[in-house]
C-alpha positions in Angstrom: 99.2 123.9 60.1 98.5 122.1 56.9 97.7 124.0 53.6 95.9 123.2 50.5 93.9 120.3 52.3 97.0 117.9 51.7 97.6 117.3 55.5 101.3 118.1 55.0 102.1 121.0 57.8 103.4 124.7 56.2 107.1 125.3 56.2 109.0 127.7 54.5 109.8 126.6 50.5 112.9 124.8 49.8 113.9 124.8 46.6 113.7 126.8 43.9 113.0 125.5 40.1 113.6 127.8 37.1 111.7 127.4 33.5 110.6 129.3 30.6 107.4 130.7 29.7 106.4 130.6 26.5 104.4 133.2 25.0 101.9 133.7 21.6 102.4 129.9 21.1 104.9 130.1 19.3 107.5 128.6 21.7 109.6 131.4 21.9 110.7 132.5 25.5 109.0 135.4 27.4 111.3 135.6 30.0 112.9 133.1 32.9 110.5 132.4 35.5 110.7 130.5 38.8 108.6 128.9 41.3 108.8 127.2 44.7 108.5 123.7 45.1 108.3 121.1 48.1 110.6 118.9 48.8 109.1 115.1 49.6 110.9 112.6 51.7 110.4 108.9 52.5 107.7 108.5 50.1 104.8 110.4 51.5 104.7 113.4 49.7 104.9 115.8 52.7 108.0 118.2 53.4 110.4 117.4 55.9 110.7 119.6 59.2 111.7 119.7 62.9 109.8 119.1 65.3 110.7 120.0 69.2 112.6 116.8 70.9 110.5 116.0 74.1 111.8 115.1 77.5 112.9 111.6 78.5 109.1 111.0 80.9 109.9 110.4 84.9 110.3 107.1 86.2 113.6 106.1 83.8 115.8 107.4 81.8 116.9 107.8 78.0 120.5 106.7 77.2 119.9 107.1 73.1 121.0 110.4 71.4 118.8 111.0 68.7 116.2 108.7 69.9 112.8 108.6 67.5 110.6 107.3 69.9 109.7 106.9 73.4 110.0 102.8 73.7 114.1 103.7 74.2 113.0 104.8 77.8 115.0 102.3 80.6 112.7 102.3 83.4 114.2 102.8 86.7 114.6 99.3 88.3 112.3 97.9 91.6 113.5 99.2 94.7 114.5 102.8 92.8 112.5 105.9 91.9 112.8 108.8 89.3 110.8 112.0 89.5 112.3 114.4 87.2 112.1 114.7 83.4 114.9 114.6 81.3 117.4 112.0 82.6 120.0 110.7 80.6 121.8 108.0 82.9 120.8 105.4 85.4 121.9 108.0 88.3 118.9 109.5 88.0 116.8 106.7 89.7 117.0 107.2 93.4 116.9 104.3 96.0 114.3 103.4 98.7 115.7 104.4 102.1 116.5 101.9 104.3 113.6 100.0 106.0 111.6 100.4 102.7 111.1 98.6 99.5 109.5 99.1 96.1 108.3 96.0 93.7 107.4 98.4 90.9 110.1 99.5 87.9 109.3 102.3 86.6 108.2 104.3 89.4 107.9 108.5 89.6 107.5 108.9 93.3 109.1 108.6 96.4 105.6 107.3 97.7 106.1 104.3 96.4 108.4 103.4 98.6 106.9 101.4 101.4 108.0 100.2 105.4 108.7 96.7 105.8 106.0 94.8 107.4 107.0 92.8 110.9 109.2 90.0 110.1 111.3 91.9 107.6 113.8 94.4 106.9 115.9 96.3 104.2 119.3 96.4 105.6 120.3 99.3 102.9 118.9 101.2 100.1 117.5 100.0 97.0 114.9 97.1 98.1 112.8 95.8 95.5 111.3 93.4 98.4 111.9 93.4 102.3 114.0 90.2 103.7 112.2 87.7 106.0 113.9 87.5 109.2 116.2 84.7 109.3 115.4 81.4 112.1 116.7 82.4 115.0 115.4 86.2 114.8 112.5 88.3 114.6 111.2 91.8 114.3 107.7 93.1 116.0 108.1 97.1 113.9 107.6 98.0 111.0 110.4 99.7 108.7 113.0 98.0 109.9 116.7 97.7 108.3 118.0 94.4 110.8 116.1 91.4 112.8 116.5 90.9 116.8 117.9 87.6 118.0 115.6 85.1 119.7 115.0 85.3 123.2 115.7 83.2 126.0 113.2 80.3 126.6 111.5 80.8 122.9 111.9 79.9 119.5 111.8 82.0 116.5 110.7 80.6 112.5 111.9 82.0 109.4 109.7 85.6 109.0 109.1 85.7 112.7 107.6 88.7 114.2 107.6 87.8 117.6 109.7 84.9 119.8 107.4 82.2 120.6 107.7 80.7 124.0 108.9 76.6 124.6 105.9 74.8 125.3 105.4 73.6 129.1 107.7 70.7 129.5 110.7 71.8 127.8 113.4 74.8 128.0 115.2 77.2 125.9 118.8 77.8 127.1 119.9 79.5 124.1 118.8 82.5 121.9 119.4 80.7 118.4 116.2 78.3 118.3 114.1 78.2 115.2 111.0 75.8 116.1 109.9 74.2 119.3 111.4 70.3 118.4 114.8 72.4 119.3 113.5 73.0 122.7 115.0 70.9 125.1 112.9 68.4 127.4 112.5 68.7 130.8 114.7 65.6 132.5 112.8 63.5 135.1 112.8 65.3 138.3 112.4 68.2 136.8 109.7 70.5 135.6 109.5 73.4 132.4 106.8 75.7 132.8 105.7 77.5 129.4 108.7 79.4 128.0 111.1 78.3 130.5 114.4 78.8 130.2 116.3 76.2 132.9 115.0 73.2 134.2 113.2 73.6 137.9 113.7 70.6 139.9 110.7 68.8 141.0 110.3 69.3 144.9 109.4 65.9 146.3 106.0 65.7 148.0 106.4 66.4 151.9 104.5 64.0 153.9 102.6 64.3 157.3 104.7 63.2 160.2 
């Protein structure tokens, strides 16, 4: 509440200064006399008082005693979330299950936590961004904390969400194949229908008798 119009808020007086009044002119003392004064600081001619400390906001935490401001805020890191107000340490933020990511620091909600899209997965908590499926795997669901290994008679890229079948003409005879030049060829007298997995040999054409 300021008072007088000087924008300083009220507070109860702190000091106390004594003087004489002087009566008649004279200069002689009527009697000792005292008044309350303010007490300035840092120059700008207003009291000092508390004011009520305010609670470290969600989304991080505030390590500082006797912080000033809020900029000494550490958001929670990407992958992490912090709801509550008040934290003091770093085990405040809580991790993104399993299957999930966050990019965003800073974050208040566990709804920013999303699945993984097909051809990734969060092995463990904490992802501030899903893995891609490594060559030689792939993963068709959503939210998913591990890749599948390739099938039989396909071939699987980097990021795969599905195993993509050898081309007619060759074979896959082994689940570890990350792109269809690793597909073997079909030998001659043989033949590799699409997404073969052995060689069928060629039946030789029967003739009329």
């Amino acid at each position: 509440l300021p008072i007088h119009g000087n924008g300083c808020p009220y507070m109860a007086m702190v000091a106390h200064i004594w003087h004489w009044l002087p009566i008649h002119g004279n200069g002689c003392p009527y009697m000792a006399a005292h008044t309350w004064q303010w007490l300035p600081i840092h120059g700008n001619g207003c009291p000092h008082m508390w004011q009520a400390c305010k609670a470290c906001a969600a989304g991080g935490w505030c390590p500082l005693a006797g912080a000033s401001t809020a900029t000494v805020k550490i958001p929670c890191p990407a992958g992490y979330y912090n709801p509550d107000t008040g934290s003091s340490t770093n085990a405040s933020c809580v991790p993104c299950e399993s299957g999930m990511y966050n990019p965003l620091p800073d974050s208040v909600s566990a709804a920013a936590c999303q699945p993984c899209w097909a051809g990734r997965y969060a092995a463990t908590r904490g992802y501030a961004d899903c893995a891609l499926c490594a060559q030689g795997t792939y993963q068709r669901l959503r939210n998913s904390t591990a890749c599948l290994t390739c099938e039989l008679g396909a071939y699987c890229e980097e990021g795969a969400s599905a195993a993509l079948p050898c081309s007619a003409g060759r074979f896959g005879n082994t689940t570890d194949l990350s792109n269809e030049a690793q597909c073997a060829l079909c030998s001659a007298g043989h033949s590799c229908s699409i997404g073969s997995t052995v060689p069928a040999v060629r039946m030789p054409p029967q003739t009329r008798q």
